[in-house]
C-alpha positions in Angstrom: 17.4 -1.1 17.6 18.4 -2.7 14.2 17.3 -1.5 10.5 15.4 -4.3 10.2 12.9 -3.5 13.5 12.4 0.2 11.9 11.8 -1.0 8.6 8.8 -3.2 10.1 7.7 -0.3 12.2 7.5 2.0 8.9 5.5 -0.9 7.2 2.8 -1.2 9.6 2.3 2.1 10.0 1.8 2.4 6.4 -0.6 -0.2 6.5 -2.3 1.3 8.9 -2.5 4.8 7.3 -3.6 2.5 4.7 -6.4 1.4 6.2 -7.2 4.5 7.4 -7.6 6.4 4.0 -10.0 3.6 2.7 -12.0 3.8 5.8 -12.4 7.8 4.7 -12.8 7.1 1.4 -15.3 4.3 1.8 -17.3 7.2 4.3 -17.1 10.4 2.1 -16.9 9.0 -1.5 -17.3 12.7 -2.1 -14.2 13.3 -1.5 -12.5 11.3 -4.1 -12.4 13.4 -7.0 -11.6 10.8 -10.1 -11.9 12.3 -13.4 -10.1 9.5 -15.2 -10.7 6.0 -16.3 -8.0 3.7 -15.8 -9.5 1.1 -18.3 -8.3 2.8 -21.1 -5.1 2.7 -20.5 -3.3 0.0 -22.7 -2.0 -2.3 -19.8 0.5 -5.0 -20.5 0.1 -7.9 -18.1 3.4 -9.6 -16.6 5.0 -11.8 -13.7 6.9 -10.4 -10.9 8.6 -11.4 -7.8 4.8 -11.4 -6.2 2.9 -12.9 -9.0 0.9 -11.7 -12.3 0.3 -8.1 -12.4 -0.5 -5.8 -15.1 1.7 -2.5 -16.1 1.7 0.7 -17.8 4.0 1.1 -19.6 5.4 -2.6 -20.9 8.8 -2.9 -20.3 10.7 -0.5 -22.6 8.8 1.2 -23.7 7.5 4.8 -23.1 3.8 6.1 -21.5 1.4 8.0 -23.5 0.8 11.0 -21.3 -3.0 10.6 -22.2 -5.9 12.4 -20.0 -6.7 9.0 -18.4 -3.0 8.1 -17.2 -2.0 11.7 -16.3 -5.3 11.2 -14.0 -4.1 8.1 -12.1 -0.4 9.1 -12.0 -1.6 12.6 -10.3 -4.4 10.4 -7.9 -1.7 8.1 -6.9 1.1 11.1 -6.5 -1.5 12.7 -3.8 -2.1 9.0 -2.1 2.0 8.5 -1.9 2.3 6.8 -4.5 -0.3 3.3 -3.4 -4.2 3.6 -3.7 -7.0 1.0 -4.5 -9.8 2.0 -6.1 -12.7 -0.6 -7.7 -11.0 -3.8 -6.2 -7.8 -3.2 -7.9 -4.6 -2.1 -6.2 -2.5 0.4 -7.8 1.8 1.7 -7.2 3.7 3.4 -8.8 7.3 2.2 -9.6 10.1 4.0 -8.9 11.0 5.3 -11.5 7.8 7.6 -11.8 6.0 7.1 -14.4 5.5 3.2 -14.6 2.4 1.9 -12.9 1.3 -1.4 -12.0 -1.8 -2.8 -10.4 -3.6 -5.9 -9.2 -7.0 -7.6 -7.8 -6.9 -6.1 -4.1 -6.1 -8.6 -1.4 -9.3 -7.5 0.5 
């Protein structure tokens, strides 16, 4: 079997784990224990190989490691780096500490 078959496998797996954990989250909301506010963190909206997005931190520059974005980095350390939350999709880049996000495709 090639690379390119296991790489496919790997991504729909992932989707479906995907779809999995919002099916949970959509059924025990109490679960989700979000104690940040991603709207106050100063994103910077750009263009990428896929389109517009928005970012935190612009390019070059260095994050603020304010309550807020400490919250969303841990959330979306715990969800493997990928979560949506509030119509929004969220990653994290790899390097780390750069996050982007955009309108969910659902």
């Amino acid at each position: 079997m090639s690379v390119e078959f296991h790489v496919k496998c790997r991504e729909a797996y992932q989707l479906l784990a995907d779809a999995h954990n919002d099916e949970i989250e959509k059924k025990n909301p109490e679960r989700i224990e979000q104690n940040y506010n991603p709207e106050t963190i100063k994103w910077s909206r750009t263009t990428g190989p896929n389109g517009v997005y928005e970012r935190y931190p612009a390019q070059n520059e260095t994050p603020e490691a304010t309550p807020d974005y400490k919250g969303l980095l841990a959330d979306l350390n715990v969800h493997k780096g990928r979560l949506q939350r509030a119509g929004l999709f969220y990653w994290l880049f790899t390097d780390g500490v750069t996050i982007g996000r955009k309108p969910s495709k659902k």
